[in-house]
C-alpha positions as CSV (number, residue, x, y, z in Angstrom):
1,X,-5.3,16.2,12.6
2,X,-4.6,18.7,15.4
3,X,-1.7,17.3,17.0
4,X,1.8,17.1,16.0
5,X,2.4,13.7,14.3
6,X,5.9,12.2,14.3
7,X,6.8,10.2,11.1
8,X,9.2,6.2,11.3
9,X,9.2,3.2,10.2
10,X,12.2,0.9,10.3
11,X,10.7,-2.0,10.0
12,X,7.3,-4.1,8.8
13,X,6.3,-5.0,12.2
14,X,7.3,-2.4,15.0
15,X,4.8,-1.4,17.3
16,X,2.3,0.7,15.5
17,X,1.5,4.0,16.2
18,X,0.1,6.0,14.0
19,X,-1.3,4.9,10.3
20,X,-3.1,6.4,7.0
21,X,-6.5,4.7,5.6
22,X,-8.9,6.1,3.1
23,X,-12.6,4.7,3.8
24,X,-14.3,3.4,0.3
25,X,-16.8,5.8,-0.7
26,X,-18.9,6.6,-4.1
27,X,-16.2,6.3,-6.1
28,X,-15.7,2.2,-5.5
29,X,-19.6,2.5,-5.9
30,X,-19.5,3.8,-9.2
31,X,-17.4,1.0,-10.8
32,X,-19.5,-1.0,-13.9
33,X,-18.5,-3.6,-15.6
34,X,-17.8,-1.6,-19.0
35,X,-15.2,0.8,-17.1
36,X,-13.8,-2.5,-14.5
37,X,-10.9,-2.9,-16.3
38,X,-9.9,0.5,-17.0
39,X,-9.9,1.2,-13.1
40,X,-7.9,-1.9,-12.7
41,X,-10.8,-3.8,-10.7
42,X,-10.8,-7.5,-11.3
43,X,-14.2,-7.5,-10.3
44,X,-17.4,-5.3,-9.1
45,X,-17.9,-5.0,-5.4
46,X,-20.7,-4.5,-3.1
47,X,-19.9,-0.9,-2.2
48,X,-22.2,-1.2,0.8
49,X,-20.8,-4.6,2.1
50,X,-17.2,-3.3,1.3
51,X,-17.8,-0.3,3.2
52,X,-19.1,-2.3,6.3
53,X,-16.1,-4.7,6.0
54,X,-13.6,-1.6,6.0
55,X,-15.2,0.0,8.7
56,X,-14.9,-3.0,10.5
57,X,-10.7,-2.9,10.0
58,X,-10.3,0.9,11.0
59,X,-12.0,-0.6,14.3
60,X,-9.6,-3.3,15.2
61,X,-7.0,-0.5,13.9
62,X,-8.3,1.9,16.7
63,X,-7.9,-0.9,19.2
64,X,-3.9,-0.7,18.3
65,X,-3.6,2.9,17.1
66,X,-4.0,6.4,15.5
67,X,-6.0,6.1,12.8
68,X,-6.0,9.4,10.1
69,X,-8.2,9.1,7.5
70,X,-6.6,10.4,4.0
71,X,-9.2,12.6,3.4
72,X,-9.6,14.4,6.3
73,X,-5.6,15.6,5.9
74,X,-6.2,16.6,2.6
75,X,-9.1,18.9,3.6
76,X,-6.4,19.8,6.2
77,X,-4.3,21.1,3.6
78,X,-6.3,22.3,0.9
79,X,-7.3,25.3,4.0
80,X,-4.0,26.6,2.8
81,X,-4.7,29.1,-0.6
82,X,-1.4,28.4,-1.8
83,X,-1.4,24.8,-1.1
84,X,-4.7,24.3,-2.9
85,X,-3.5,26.3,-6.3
86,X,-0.4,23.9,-6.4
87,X,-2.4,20.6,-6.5
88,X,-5.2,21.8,-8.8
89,X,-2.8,23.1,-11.0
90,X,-0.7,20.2,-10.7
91,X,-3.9,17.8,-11.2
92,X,-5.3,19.4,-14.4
93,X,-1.4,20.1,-15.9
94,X,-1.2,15.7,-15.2
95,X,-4.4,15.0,-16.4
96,X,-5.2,18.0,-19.0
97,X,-7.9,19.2,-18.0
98,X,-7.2,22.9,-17.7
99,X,-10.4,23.8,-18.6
100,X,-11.6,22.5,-14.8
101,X,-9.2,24.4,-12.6
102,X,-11.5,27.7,-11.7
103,X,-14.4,25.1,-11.8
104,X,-12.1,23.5,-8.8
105,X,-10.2,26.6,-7.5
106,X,-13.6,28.1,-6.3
107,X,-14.7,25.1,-4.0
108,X,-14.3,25.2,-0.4
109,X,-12.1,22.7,1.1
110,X,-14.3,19.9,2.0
111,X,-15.9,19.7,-1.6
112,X,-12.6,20.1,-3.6
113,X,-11.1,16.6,-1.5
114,X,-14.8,15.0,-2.5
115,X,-14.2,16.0,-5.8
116,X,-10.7,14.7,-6.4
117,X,-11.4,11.8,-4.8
118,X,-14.7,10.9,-6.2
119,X,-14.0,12.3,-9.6
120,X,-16.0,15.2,-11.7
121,X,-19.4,14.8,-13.3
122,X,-18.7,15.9,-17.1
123,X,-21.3,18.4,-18.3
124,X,-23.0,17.7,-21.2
125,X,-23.0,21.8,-22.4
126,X,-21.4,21.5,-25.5
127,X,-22.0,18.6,-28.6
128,X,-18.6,17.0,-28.2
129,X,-19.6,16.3,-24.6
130,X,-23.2,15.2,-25.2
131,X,-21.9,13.1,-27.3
132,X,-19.1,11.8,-25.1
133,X,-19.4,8.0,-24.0
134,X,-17.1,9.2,-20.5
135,X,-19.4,10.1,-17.5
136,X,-16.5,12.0,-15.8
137,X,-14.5,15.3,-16.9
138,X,-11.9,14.6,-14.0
139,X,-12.1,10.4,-12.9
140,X,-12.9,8.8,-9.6
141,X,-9.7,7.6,-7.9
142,X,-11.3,3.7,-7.6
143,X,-8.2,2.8,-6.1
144,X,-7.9,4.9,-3.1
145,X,-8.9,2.3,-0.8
146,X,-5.4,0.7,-1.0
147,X,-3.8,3.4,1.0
148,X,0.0,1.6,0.5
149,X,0.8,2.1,-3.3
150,X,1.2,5.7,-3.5
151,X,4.0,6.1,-1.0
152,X,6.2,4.2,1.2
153,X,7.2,5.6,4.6
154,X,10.9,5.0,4.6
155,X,13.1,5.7,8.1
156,X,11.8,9.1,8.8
157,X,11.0,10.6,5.4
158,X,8.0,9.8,2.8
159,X,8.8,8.2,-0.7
160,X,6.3,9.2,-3.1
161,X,5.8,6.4,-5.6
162,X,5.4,6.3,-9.8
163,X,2.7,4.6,-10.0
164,X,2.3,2.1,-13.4
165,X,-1.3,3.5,-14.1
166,X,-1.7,6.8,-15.2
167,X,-5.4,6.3,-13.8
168,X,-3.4,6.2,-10.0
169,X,-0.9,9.1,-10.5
170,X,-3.3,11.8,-8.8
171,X,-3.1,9.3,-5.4
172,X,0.6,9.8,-4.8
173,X,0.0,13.4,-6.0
174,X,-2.1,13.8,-3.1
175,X,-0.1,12.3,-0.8
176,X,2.8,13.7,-1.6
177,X,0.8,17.2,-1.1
178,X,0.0,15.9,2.5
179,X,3.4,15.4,3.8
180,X,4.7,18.4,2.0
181,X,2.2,20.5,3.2
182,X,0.0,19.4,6.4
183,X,1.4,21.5,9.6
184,X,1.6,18.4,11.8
185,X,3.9,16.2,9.8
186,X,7.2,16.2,10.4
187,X,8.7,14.6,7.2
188,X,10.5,15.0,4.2
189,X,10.5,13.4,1.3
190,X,12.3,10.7,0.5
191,X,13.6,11.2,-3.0
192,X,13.3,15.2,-3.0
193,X,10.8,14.7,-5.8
194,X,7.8,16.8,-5.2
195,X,6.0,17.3,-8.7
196,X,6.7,13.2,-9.4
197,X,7.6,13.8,-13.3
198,X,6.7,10.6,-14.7
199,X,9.4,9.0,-17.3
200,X,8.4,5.9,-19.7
201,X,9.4,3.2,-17.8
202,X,9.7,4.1,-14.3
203,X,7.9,3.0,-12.2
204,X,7.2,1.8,-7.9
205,X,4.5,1.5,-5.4
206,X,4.0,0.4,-1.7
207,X,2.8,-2.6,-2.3
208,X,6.0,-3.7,-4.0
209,X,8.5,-2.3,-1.4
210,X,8.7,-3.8,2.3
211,X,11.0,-2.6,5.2
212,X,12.9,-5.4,6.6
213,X,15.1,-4.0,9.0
214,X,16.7,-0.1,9.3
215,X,19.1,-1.5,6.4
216,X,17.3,-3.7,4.3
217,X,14.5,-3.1,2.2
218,X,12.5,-5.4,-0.5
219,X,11.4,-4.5,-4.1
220,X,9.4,-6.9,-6.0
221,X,10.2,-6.8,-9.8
222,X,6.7,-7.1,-11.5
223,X,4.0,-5.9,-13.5
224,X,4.1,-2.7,-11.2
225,X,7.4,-2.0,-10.5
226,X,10.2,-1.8,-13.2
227,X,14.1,-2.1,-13.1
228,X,14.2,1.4,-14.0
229,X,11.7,2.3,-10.9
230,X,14.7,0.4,-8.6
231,X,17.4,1.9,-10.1
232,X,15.3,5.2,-9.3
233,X,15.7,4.4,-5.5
234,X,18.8,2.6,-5.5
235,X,20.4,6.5,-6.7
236,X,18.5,8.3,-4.4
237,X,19.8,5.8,-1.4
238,X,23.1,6.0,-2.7
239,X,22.8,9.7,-2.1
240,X,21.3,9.3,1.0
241,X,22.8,6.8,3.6
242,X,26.6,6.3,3.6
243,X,26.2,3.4,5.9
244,X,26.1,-0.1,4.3
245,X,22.0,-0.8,2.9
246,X,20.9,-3.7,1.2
247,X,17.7,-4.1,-1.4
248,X,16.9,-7.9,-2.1
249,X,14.7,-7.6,-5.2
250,X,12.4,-10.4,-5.8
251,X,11.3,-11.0,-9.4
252,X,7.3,-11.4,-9.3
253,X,4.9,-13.2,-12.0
254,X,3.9,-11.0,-14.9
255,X,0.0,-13.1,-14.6
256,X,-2.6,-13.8,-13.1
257,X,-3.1,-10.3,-11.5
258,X,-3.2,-11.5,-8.4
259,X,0.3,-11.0,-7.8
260,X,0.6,-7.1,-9.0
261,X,2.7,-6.8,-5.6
262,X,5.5,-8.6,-3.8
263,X,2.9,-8.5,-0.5
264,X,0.6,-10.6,-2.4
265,X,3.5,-13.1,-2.5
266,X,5.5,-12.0,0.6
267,X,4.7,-10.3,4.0
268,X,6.3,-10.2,7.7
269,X,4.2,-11.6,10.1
270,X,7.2,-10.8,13.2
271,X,10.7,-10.2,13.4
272,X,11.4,-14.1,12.6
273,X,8.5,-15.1,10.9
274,X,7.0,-14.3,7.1
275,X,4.1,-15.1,4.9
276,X,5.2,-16.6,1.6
277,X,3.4,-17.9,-1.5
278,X,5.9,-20.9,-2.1
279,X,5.5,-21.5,-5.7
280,X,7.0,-17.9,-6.2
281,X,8.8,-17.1,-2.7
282,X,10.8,-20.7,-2.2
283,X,14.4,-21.5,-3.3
284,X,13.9,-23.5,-6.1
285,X,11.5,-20.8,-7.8
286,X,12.4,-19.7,-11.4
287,X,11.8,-16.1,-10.4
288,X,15.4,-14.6,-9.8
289,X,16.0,-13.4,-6.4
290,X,18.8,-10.2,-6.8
291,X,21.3,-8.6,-3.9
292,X,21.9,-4.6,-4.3
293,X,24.7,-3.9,-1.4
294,X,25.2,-0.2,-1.4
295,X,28.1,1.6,0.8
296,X,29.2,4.9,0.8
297,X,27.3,5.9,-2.6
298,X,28.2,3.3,-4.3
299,X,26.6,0.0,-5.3
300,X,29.1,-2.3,-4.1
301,X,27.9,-5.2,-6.0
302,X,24.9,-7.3,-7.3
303,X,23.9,-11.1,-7.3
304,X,21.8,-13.4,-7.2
305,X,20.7,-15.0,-4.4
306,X,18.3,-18.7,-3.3
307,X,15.7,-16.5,-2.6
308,X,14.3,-14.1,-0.3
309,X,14.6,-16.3,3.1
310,X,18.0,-17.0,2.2
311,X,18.8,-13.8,1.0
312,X,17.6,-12.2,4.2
313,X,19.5,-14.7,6.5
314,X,22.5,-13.8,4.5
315,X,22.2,-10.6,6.0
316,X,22.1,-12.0,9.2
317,X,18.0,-12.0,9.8
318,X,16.8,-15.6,9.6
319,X,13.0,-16.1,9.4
320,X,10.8,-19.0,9.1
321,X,8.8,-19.0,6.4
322,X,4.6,-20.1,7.0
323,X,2.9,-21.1,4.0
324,X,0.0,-19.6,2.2
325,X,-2.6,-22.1,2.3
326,X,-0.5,-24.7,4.9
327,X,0.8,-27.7,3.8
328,X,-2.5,-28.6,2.0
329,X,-2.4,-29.5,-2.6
330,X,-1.6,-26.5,-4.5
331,X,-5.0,-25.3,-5.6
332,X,-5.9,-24.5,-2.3
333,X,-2.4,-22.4,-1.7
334,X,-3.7,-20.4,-4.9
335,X,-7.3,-20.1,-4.8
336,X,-6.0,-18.6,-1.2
337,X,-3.6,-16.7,-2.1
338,X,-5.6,-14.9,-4.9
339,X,-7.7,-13.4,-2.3
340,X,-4.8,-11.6,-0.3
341,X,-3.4,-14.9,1.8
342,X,-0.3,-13.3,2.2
343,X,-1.4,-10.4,2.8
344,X,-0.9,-10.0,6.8
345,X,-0.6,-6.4,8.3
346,X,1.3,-5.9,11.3
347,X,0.2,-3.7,14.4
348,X,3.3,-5.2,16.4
349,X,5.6,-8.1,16.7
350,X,3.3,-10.8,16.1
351,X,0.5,-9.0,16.2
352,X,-1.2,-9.3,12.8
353,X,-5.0,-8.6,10.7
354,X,-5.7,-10.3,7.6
355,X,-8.8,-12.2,5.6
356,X,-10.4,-14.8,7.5
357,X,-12.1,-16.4,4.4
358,X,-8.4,-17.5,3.6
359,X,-9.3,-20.2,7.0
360,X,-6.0,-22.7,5.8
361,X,-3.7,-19.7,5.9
362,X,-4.8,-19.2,9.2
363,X,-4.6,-22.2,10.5
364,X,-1.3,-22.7,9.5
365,X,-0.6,-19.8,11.2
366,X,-2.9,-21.4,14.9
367,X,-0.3,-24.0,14.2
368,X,2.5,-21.7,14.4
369,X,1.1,-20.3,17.8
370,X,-1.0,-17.1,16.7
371,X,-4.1,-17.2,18.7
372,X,-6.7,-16.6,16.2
373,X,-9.5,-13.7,17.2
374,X,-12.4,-13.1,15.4
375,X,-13.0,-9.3,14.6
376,X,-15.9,-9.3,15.9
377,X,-15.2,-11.0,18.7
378,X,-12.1,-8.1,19.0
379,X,-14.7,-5.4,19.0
380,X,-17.7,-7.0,21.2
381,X,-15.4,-6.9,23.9
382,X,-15.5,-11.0,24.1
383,X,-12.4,-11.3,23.7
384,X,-9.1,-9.2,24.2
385,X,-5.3,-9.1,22.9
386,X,-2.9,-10.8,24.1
387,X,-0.6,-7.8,24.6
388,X,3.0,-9.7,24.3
389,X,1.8,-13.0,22.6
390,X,1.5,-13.7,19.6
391,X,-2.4,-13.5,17.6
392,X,-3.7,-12.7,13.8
393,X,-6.9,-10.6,14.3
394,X,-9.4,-12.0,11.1
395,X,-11.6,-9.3,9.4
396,X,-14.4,-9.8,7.2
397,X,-13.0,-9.7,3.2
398,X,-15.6,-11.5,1.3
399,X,-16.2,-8.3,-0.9
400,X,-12.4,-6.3,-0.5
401,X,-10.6,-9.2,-1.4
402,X,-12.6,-8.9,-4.6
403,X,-10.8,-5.9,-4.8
404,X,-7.4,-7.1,-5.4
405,X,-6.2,-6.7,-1.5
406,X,-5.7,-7.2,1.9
407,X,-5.3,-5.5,4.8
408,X,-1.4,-4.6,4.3
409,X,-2.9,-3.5,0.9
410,X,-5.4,-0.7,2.7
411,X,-2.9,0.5,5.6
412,X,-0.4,3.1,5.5
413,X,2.1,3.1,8.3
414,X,3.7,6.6,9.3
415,X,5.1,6.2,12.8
416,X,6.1,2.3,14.8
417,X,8.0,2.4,17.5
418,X,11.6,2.0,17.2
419,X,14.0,0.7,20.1
């Protein structure tokens, strides 16, 4: 990055203008099936057809938008001496593996960002690491490729998240290093909390926290995000803004895994219109739907509420909510919603990607006046954007979804457009 980069986001669906994604590389290639679970992958991909399919979603991006790639910003910073002592130190204090740091201290740049992403090859010079059943000294972020969990741009600062897996804590310490540190950001961060101590307990990520409006932000309540890890950025809000602000938290399934985040439940697809998995999002749900109103640091009070939709029109924004899967039995509403069918990402008003496999998702949403375009199609030049109407651009997900995500899963948004 060589130009100056503002940093904003008040909302899930402004007009995009600038957002974070880190390509998959060797280090999705390198999951097996005895170490799956231990990266938290549900399943193996096809690096090579998951690459191609990821590719093919920075293009549409770049049809929209500035795309940065995560890497390249960290080789960005890492030019800095300083800069690059910090995070080493800070990576092998977190992880404990002191014994690596002038192993890493003496790379240049580009080959210290390749090997904090892609993880380091332990050396087999001594018997207890001959003997060692690990393959790495320093682990493979497998992760990576959903860009949203390890921080949350909120207004015009960066919250760096607490992640629930000690195997994902070096991604927010990364990108917490970026927008401390990279010339051409003009941030701050969010909670003041630079070195992200972790505490038993606490813990958020991106995928659990969605900006509804300049005052109202959602948390879901789940296997990733704790009570504690609200109450974290409820106090630092209270701090913060003296104007009224409202969290609606929205209690999420502990199983099946496919609902780790509220956005594989819940997602804006426009100002007035949302993506919900109804078994978990509608009224009559047994998951408890909660209202934090904050005012001049305080919390002002706490209830419960019907549910998100009605929670949100409470607060004076009334959506329509479009079902994952349409009106079709249940099993298809799940099967789709396993592989992201909520999960929509919004480059504007309207203006959405997401899976095309999930094909009664997206009717529903043909139904509800989105043109649908083919990504392909998008990039071939055979068809364009409707620049004010409404459309859902549908990538290729056959081997991400497999993954555990969609395309709000693999975007970052720094900078939309706020009138």
């Amino acid at each position: 990055m060589t130009e100056y980069q503002e940093i904003g986001v008040f909302s899930e669906v402004d007009k995009l203008e600038a957002v974070l994604v880190h390509s998959p590389g060797p280090e999705v290639a390198n999951v097996t099936p005895m170490i799956a679970q231990k990266a938290l992958y549900s399943d193996i991909l096809n690096y090579k057809i998951a690459s191609e399919q990821h590719e093919s979603m920075c293009q549409v991006l770049e049809k929209f938008t500035k795309v940065y790639q995560i890497k390249d910003l960290l080789i960005d910073i890492l030019q800095d001496d300083q800069v690059k002592y910090k995070l080493v130190y800070k990576v092998c204090e977190n992880e404990n593996v002191f014994h690596l740091k002038d192993y890493l201290l003496e790379m240049n740049p580009q080959m210290l960002a390749t090997e904090l992403i892609e993880g380091v090859l332990i050396r087999r010079d001594s018997l207890t690491n001959y003997l060692s059943k690990e393959k790495y000294s320093l682990a493979p972020l497998h992760n990576f490729f959903y860009t949203r969990d390890a921080s949350v741009t909120v207004g015009n600062s960066i919250l760096p998240c607490h992640m629930a897996n000690k195997i994902r804590d070096r991604e927010a310490l990364i990108m917490s290093a970026i927008f401390r540190f990279h010339p051409h950001l003009d941030t701050e961060l969010f909670a003041g909390n630079s070195t992200l101590e972790s505490k038993d307990g606490l813990y958020y990520e991106g995928g659990d926290i969605l900006i509804a409006r300049n005052d109202i932000m959602l948390i879901g309540l789940g296997p990733r995000t704790t009570s504690t890890g609200i109450d974290s950025i409820v106090n630092t809000i209270k701090m913060r803004k003296n104007k009224p602000f409202h969290i609606i938290v929205q209690e999420l399934p502990e199983k099946p895994e496919s609902f780790i985040h509220l956005d594989m439940a819940f997602t804006f697809l426009d100002h007035d219109k949302v993506m919900t998995f109804d078994p978990v999002i509608k009224e009559s749900s047994r998951y408890g739907t909660y209202h934090i109103h904050i005012e001049n640091g305080d919390v002002k009070r706490i209830h419960e509420v019907g549910g998100l939709v009605s929670g949100l029109k409470d607060l004076g924004m009334e959506v329509e909510p479009l079902k994952c899967g349409g009106d079709n039995d249940l099993s298809i509403s799940e099967r789709e919603q396993w592989h992201s069918g909520t999960n929509f990402f919004a480059v504007g008003p309207g203006q959405v990607i997401g899976y095309g496999r999930n094909q009664y998702t997206i009717e529903e949403m043909n139904k509800h006046d989105f043109e649908v375009i083919h990504a392909r199609e998008l990039l071939s030049g055979e068809k364009e954007a409707p620049k004010d109407g409404k459309f859902v651009v549908t990538i290729e997900g056959s081997e991400l979804a497999r993954g555990g995500g969609g395309a709000r899963c693999m975007t970052m948004p720094i900078k939309r457009s706020y009138l």
